[in-house]
C-alpha positions as YAML, in Angstrom:
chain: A
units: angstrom
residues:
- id: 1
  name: UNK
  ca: [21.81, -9.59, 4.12]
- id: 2
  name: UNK
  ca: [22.56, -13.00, 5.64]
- id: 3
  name: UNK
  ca: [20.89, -16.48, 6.19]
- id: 4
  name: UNK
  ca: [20.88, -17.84, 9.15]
- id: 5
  name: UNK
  ca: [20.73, -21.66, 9.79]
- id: 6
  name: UNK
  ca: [18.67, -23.32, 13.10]
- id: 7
  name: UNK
  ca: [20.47, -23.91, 16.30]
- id: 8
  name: UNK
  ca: [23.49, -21.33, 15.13]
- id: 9
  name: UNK
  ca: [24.59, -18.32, 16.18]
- id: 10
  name: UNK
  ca: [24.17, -15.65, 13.05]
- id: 11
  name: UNK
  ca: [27.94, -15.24, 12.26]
- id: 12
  name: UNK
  ca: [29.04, -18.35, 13.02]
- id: 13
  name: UNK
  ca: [27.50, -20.72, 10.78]
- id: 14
  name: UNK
  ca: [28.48, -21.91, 7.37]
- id: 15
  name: UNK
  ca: [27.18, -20.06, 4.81]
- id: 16
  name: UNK
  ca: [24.66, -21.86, 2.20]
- id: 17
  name: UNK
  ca: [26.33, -22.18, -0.82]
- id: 18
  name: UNK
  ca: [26.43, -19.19, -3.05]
- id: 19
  name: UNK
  ca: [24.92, -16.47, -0.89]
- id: 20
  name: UNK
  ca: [27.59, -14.40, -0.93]
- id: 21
  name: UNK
  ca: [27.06, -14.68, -4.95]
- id: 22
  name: UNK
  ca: [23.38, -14.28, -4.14]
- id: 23
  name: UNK
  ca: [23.42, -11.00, -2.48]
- id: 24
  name: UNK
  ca: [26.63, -9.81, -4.85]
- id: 25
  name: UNK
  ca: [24.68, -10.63, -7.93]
- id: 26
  name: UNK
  ca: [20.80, -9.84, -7.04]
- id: 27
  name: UNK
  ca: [20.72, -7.35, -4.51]
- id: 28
  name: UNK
  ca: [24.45, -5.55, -3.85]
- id: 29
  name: UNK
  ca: [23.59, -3.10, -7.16]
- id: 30
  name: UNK
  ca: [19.90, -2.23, -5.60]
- id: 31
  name: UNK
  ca: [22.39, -0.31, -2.32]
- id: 32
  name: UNK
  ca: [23.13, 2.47, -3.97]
- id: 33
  name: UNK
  ca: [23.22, 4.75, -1.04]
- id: 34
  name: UNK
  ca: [26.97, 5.24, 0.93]
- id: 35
  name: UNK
  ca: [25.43, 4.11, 4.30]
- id: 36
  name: UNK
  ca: [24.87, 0.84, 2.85]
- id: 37
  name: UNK
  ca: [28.42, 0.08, 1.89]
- id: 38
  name: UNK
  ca: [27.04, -2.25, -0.94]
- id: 39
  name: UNK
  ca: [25.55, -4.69, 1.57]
- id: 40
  name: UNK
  ca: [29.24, -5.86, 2.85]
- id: 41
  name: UNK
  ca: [28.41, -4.78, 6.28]
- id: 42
  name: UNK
  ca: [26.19, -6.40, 9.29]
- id: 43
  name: UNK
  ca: [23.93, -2.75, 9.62]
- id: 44
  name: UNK
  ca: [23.69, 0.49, 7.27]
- id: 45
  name: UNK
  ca: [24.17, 3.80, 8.72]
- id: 46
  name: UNK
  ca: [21.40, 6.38, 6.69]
- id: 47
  name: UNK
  ca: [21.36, 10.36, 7.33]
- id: 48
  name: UNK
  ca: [18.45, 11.82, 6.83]
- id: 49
  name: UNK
  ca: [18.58, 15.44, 5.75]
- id: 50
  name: UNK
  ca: [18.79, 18.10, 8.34]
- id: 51
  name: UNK
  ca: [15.49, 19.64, 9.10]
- id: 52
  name: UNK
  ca: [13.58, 16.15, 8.11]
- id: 53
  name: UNK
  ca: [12.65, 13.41, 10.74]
- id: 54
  name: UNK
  ca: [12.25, 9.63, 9.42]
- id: 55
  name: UNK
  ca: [8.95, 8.15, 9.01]
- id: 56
  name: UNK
  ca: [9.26, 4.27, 9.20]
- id: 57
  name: UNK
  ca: [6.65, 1.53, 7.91]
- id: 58
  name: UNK
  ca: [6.97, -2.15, 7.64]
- id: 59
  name: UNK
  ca: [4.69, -4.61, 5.95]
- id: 60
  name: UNK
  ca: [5.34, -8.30, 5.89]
- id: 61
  name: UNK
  ca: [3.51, -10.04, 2.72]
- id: 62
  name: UNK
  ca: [3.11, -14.38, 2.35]
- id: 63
  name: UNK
  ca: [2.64, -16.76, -0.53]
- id: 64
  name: UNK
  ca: [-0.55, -17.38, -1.51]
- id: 65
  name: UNK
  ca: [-1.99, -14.94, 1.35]
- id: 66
  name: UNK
  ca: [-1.25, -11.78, 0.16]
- id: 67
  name: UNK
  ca: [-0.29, -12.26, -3.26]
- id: 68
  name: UNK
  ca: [-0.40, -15.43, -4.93]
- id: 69
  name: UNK
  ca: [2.74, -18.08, -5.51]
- id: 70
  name: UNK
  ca: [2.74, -18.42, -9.21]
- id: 71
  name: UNK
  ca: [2.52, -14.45, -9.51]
- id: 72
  name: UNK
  ca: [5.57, -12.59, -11.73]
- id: 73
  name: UNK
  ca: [8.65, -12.28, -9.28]
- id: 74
  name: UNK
  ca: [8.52, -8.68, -11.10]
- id: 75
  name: UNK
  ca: [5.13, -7.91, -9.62]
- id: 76
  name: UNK
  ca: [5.55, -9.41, -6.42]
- id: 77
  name: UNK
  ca: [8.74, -7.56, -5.78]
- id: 78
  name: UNK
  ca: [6.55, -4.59, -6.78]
- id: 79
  name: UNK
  ca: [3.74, -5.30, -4.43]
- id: 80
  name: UNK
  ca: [5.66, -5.96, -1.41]
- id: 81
  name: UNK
  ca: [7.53, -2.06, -2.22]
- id: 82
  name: UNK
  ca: [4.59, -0.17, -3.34]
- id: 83
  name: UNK
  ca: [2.55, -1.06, -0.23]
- id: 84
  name: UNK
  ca: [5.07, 0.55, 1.73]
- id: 85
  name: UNK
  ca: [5.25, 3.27, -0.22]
- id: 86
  name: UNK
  ca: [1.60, 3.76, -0.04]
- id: 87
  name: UNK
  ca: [2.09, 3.83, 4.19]
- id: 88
  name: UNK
  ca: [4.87, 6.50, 3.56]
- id: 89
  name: UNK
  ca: [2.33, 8.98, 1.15]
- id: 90
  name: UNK
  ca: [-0.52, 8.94, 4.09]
- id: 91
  name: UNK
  ca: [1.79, 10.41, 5.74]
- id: 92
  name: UNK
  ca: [3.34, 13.08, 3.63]
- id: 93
  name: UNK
  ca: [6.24, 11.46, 3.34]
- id: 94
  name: UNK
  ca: [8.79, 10.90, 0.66]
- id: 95
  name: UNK
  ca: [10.67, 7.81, 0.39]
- id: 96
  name: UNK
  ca: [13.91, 7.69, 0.24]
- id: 97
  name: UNK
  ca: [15.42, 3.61, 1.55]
- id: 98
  name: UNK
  ca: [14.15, 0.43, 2.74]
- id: 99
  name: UNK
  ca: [15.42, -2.83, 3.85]
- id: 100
  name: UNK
  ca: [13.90, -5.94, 2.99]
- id: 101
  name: UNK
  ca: [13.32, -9.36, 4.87]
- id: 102
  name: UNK
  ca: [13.34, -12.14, 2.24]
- id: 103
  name: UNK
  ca: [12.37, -15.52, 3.03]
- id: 104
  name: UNK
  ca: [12.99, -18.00, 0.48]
- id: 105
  name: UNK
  ca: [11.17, -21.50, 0.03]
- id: 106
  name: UNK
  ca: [13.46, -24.60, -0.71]
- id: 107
  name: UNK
  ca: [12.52, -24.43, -4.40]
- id: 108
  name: UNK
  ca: [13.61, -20.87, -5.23]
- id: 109
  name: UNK
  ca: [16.04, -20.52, -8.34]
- id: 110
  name: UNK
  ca: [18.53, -17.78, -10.10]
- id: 111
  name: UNK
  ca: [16.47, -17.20, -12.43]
- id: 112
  name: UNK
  ca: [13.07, -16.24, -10.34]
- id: 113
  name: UNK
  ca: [15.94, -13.88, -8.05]
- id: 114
  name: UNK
  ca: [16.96, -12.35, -10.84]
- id: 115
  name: UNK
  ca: [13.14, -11.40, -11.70]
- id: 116
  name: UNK
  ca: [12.68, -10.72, -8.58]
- id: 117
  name: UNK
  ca: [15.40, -8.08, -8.44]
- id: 118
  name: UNK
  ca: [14.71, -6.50, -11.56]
- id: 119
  name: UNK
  ca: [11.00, -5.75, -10.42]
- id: 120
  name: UNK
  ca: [12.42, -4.06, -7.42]
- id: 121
  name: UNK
  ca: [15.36, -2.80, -9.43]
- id: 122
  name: UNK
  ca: [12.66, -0.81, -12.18]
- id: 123
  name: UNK
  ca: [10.07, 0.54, -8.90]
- id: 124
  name: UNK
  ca: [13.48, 2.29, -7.26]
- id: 125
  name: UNK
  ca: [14.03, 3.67, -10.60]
- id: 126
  name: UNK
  ca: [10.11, 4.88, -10.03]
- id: 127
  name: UNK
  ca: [10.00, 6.47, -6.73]
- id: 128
  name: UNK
  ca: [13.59, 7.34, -6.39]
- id: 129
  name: UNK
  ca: [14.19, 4.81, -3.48]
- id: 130
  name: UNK
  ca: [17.10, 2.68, -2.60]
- id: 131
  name: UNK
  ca: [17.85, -0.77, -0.61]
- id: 132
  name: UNK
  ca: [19.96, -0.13, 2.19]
- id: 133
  name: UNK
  ca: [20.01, -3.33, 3.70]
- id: 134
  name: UNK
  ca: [18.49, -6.70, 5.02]
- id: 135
  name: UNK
  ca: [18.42, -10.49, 5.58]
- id: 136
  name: UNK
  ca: [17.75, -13.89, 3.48]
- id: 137
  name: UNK
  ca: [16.66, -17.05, 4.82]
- id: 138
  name: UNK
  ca: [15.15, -20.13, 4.26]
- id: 139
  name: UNK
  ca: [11.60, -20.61, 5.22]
- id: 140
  name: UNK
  ca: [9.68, -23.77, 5.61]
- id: 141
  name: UNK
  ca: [6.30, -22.28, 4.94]
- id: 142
  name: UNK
  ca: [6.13, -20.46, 1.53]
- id: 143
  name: UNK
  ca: [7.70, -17.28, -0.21]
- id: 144
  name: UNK
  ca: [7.71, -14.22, 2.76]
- id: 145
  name: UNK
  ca: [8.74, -11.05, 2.27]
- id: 146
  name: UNK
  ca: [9.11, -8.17, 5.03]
- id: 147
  name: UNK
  ca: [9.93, -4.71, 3.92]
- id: 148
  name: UNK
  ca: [10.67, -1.17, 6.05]
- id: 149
  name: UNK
  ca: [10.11, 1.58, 4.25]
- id: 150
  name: UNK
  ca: [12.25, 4.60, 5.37]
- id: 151
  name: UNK
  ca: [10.71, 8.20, 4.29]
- id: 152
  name: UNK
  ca: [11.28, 11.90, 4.98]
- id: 153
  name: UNK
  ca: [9.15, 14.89, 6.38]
- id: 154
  name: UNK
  ca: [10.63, 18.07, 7.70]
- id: 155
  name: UNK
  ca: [10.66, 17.96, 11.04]
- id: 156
  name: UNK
  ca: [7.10, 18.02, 12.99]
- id: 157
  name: UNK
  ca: [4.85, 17.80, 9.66]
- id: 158
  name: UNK
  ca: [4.25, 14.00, 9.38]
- id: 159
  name: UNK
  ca: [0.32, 13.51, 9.47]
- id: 160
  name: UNK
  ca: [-1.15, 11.40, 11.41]
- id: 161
  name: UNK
  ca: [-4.77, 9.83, 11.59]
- id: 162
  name: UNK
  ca: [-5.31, 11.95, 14.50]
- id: 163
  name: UNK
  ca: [-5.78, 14.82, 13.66]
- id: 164
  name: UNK
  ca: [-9.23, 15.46, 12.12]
- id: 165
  name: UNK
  ca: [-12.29, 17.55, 13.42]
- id: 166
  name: UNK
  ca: [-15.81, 17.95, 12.92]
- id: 167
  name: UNK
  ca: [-16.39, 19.86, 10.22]
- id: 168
  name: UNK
  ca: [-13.02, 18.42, 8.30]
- id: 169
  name: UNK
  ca: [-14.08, 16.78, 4.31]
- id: 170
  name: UNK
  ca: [-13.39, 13.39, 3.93]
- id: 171
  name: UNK
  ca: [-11.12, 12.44, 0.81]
- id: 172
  name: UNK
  ca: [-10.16, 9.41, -1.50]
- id: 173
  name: UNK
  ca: [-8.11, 9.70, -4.34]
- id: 174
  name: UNK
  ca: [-7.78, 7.27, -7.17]
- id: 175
  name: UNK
  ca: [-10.76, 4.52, -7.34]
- id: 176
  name: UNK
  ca: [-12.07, 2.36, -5.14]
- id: 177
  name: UNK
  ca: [-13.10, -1.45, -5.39]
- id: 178
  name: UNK
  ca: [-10.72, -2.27, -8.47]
- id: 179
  name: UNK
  ca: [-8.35, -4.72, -6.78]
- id: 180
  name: UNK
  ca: [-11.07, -6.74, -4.52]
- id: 181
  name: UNK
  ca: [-12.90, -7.53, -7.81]
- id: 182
  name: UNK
  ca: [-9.69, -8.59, -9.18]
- id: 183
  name: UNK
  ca: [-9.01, -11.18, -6.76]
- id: 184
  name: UNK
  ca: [-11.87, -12.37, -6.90]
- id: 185
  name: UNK
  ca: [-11.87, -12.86, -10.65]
- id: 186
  name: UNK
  ca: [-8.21, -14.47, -9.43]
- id: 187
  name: UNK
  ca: [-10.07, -16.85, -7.10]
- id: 188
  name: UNK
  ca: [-13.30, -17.23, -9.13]
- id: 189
  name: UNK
  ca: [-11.71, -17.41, -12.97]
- id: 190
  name: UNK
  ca: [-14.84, -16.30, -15.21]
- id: 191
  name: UNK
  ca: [-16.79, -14.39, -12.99]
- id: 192
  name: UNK
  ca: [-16.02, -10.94, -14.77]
- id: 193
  name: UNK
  ca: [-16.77, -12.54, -18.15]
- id: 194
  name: UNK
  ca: [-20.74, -13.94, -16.52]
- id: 195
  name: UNK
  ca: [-20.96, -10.16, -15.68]
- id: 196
  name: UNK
  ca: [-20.53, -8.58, -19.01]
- id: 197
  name: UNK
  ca: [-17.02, -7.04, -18.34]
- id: 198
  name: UNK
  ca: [-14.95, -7.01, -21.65]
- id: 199
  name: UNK
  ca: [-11.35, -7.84, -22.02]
- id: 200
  name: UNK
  ca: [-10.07, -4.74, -21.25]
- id: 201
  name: UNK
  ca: [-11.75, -4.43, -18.26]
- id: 202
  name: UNK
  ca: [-11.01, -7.68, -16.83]
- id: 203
  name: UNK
  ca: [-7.48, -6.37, -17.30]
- id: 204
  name: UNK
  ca: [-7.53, -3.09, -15.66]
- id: 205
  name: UNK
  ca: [-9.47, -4.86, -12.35]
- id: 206
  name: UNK
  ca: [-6.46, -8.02, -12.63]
- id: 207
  name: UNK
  ca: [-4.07, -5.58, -12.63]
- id: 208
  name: UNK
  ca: [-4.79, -2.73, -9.93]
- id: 209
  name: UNK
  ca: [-5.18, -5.93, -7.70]
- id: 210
  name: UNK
  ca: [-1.31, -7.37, -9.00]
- id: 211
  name: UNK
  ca: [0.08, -3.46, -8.51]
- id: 212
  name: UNK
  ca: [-0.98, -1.35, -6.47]
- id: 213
  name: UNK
  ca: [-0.39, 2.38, -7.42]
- id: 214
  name: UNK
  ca: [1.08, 4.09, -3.82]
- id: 215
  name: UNK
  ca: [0.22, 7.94, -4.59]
- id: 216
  name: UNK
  ca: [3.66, 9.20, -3.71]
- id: 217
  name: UNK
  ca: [2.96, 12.25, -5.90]
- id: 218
  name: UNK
  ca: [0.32, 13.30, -2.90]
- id: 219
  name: UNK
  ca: [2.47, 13.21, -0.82]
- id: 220
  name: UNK
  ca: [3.15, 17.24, -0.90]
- id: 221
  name: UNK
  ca: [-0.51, 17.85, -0.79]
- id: 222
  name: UNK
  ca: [-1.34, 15.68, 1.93]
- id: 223
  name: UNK
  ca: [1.97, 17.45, 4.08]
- id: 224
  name: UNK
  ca: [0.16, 20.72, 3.45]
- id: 225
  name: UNK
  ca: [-3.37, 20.46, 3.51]
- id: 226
  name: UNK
  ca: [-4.76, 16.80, 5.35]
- id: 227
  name: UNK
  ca: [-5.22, 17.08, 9.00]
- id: 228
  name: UNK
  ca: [-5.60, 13.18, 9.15]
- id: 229
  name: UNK
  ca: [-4.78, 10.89, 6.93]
- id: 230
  name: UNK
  ca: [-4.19, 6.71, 6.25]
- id: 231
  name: UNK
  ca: [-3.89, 4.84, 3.19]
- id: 232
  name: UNK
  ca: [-6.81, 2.13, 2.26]
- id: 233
  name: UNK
  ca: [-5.51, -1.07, 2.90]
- id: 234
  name: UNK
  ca: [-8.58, -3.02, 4.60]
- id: 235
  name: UNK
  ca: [-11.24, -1.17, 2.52]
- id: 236
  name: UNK
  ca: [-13.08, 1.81, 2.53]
- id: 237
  name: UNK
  ca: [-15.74, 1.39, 5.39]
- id: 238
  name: UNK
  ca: [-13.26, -0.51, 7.58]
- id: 239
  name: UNK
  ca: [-10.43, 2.15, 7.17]
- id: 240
  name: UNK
  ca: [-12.84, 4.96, 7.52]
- id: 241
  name: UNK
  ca: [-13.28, 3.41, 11.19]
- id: 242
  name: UNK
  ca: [-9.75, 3.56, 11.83]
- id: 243
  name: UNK
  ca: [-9.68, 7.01, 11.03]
- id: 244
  name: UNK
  ca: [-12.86, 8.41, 12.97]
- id: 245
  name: UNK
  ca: [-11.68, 6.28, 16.52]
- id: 246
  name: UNK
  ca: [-7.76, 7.90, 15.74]
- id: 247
  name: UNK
  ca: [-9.42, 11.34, 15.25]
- id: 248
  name: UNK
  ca: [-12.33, 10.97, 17.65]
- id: 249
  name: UNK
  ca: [-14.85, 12.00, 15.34]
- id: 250
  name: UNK
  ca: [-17.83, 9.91, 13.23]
- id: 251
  name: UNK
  ca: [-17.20, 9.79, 9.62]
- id: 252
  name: UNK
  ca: [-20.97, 10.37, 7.16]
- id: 253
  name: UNK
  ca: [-19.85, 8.75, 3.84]
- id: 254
  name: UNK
  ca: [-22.12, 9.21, 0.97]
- id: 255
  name: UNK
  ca: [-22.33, 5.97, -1.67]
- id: 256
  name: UNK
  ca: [-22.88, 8.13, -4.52]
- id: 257
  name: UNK
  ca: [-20.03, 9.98, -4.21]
- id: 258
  name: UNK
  ca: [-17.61, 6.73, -4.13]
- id: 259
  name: UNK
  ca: [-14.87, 7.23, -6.64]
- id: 260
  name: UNK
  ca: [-15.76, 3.88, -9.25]
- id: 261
  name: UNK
  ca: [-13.67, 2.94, -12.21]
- id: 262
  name: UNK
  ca: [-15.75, 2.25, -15.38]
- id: 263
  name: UNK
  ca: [-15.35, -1.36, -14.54]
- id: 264
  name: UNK
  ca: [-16.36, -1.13, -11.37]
- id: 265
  name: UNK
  ca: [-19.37, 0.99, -12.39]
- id: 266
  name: UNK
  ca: [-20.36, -2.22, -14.52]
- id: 267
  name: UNK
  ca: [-20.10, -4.55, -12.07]
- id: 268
  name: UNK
  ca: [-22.33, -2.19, -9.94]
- id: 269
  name: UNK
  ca: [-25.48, -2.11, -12.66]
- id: 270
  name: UNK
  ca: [-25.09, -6.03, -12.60]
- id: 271
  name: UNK
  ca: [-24.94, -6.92, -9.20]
- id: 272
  name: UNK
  ca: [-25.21, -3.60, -6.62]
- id: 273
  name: UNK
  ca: [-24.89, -5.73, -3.52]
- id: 274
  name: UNK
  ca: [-21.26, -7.06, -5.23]
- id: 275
  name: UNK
  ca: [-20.03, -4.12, -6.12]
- id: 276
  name: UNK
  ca: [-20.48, -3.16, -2.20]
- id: 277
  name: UNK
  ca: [-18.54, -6.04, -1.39]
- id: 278
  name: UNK
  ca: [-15.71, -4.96, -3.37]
- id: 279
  name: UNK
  ca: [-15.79, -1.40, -2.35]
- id: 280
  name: UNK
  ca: [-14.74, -2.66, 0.79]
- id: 281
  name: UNK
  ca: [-12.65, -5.90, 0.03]
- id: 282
  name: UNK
  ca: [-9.28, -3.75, 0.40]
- id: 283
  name: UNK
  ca: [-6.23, -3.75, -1.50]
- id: 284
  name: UNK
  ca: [-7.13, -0.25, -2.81]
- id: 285
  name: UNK
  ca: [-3.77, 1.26, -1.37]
- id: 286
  name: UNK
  ca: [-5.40, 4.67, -1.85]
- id: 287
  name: UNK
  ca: [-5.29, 7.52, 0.35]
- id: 288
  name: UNK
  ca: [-7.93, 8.14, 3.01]
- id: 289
  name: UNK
  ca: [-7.80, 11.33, 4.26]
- id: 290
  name: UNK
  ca: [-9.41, 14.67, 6.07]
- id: 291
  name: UNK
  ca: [-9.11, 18.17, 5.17]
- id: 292
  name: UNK
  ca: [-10.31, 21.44, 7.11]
- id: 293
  name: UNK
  ca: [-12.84, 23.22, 4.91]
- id: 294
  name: UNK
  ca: [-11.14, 26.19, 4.15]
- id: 295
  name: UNK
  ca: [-8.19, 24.09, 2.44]
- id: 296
  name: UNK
  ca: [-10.35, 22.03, -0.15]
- id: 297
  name: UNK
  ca: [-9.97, 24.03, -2.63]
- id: 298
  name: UNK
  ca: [-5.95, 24.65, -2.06]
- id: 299
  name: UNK
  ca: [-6.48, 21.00, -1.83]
- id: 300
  name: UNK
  ca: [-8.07, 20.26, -5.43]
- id: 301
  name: UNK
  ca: [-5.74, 22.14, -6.96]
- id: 302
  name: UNK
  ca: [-2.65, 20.91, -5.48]
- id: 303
  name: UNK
  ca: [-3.82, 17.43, -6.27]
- id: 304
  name: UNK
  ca: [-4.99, 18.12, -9.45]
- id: 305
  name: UNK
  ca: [-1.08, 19.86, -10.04]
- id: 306
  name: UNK
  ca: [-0.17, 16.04, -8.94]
- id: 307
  name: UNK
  ca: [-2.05, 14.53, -11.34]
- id: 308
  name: UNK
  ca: [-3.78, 13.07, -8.74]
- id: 309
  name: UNK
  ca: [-7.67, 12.29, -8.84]
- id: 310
  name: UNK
  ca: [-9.37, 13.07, -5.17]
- id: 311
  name: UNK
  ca: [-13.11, 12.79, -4.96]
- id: 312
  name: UNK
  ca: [-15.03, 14.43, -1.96]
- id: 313
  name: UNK
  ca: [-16.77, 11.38, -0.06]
- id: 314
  name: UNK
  ca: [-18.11, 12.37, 3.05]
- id: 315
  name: UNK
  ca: [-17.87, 14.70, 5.99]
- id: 316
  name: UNK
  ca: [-15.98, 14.02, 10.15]
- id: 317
  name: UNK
  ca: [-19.04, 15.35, 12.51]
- id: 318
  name: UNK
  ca: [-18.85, 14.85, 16.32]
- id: 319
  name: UNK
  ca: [-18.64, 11.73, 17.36]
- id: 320
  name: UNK
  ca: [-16.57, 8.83, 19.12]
- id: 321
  name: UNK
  ca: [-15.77, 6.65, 15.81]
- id: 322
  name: UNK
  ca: [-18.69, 5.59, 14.11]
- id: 323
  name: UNK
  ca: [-18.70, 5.65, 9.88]
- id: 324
  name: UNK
  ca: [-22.48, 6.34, 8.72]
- id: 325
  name: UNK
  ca: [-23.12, 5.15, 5.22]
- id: 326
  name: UNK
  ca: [-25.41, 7.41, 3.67]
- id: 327
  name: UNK
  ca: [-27.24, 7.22, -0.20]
- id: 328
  name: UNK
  ca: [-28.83, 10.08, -1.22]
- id: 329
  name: UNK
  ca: [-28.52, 11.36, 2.44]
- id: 330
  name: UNK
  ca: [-30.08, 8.09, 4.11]
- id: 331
  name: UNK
  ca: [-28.76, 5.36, 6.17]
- id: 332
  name: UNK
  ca: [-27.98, 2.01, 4.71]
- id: 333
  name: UNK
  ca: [-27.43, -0.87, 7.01]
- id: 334
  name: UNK
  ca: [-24.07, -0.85, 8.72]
- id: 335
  name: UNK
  ca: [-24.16, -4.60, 7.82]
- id: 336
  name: UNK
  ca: [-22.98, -3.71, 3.91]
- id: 337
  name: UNK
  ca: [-19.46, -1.97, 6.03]
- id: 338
  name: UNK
  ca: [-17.12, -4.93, 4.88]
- id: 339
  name: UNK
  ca: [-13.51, -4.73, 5.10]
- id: 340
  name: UNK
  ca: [-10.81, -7.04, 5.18]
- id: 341
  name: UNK
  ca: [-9.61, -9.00, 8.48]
- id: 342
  name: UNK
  ca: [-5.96, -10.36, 8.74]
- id: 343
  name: UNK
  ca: [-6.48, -12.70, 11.89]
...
């Protein structure tokens, strides 16, 4: 991990002040694995097991885009890992290294590092994941953060979002909606409170949107049972459309059947057309995914053996990509099928 300086070659340059101390003290104790020689080197060498293939993610989160500036450096370290993570489960596979981009505004200090380091420090400690590797720079526009996530399938079993058929039963685990409501209570202070919402539950929507929970305990399940699968990153209706035009299939997804947290279930009763907007305001990082009909209940249980909540939400008929909102086995408008747009 190195920062480079404009109009030098990366090597060449003279090194900011302390960097070597930086990457010693903050991030040298994170490389725990031997291909990573403690950071000393300009590339790690990793070795996946044999019979395993590598499944590789990256995710690049800014200041006050993604997360906001005057978050914990705990949580944001967390964030910028756990999204990653939550990339690796939809696939079935289990983490194992990652290297991370870091680009540091002018104002950064030991102290926020050392936060910083400890938040990723306690979520490798988590999901039994190590840093193997990665650069530091300065950057003129704001806290960024890029992170690969490395993970590990035996070979040929990685699922894709490709792979459903008519006749397959759509899945989400966990709840939906949580973290959209939270930023907006973020943007919006005193929103939840005009709604009713108590303390606690103010809390539990603030804080699935400041950590995201990646399911890495599905990740067996998913391997075994999902013949497509993504994680929910955009929102619900706008992911579900990624998945039907990958697997060539339309996805029917009934409202009713929507996993909602208590909270969310409030917010509902006060304002219905909200609570649609938060369904699909992203930021879930749950898992999306379809399984054949004969596995759902091998499914269930293996899920449930997880600890893992999965709610049936719809079905994959023939089609060509289209997500049909149903309630009570009607259309609604495909105007409510918000997600979230990067660009």
């Amino acid at each position: 991990m190195g920062e480079e300086r404009p109009g030098t070659a990366k090597g060449l340059e003279h090194e900011r002040p302390g960097e070597f101390d930086l990457i010693r003290t903050y991030f040298a104790p994170l490389a725990s694995d031997p291909g990573s020689l403690g950071l000393t080197d300009d590339a790690s060498v990793y070795h996946p097991r044999p019979g395993y293939e590598l499944v590789l993610t990256k995710d690049m989160l800014a200041a006050n885009v993604h997360f906001f500036s005057d978050d914990p450096p705990e949580a944001i370290a967390a964030k910028a890992l756990r999204v990653n993570l939550s990339d690796l489960a939809a696939k079935g596979a289990v983490p194992r290294a990652y290297l991370l981009g870091l680009g540091l505004s002018d104002d950064w200090t030991a102290q926020w590092l050392e936060r910083f380091a400890c938040g990723l420090s306690g979520d490798q400690a988590a999901f039994d994941v190590t840093l193997v590797g990665g650069d530091t720079i300065r950057s003129g526009s704001g806290l960024q953060i890029s992170i690969t996530a490395i993970g590990e399938v035996p070979d040929g079993t990685a699922v894709r979002r490709s792979g459903g058929a008519a006749g397959h039963v759509l899945y989400v685990s966990g709840t939906l909606g949580d973290a959209a409501a939270g930023l907006k209570e973020r943007l919006d202070p005193g929103f939840l409170n005009n709604l009713g919402l108590t303390d606690d539950d103010q809390k539990h929507l603030l804080h699935r949107y400041l950590l995201p929970q990646p399911r890495v305990a599905l990740t067996g399940s998913i391997r075994s049972f999902a013949s497509a699968s993504m994680d929910i990153s955009d929102g619900i209706f706008a992911d579900a459309r990624h998945l039907a035009k990958a697997s060539g299939v339309d996805l029917e997804i009934e409202i009713g059947a929507l996993p909602l947290s208590p909270a969310l279930r409030k917010i509902q009763g006060a304002d219905k057309d909200l609570a649609m907007v938060c369904l699909g305001g992203g930021d879930d990082y749950e898992i999306l995914c379809l399984v054949p009909s004969d596995a759902t209940e091998a499914f269930e249980a293996s899920a449930a053996d997880a600890s893992i909540a999965v709610s049936r939400v719809g079905t994959a008929v023939a089609g060509e990509g289209a997500v049909r909102l149903l309630q009570d086995g009607q259309p609604l408008d495909e105007g409510q099928l918000h997600g979230f747009r990067h660009f």
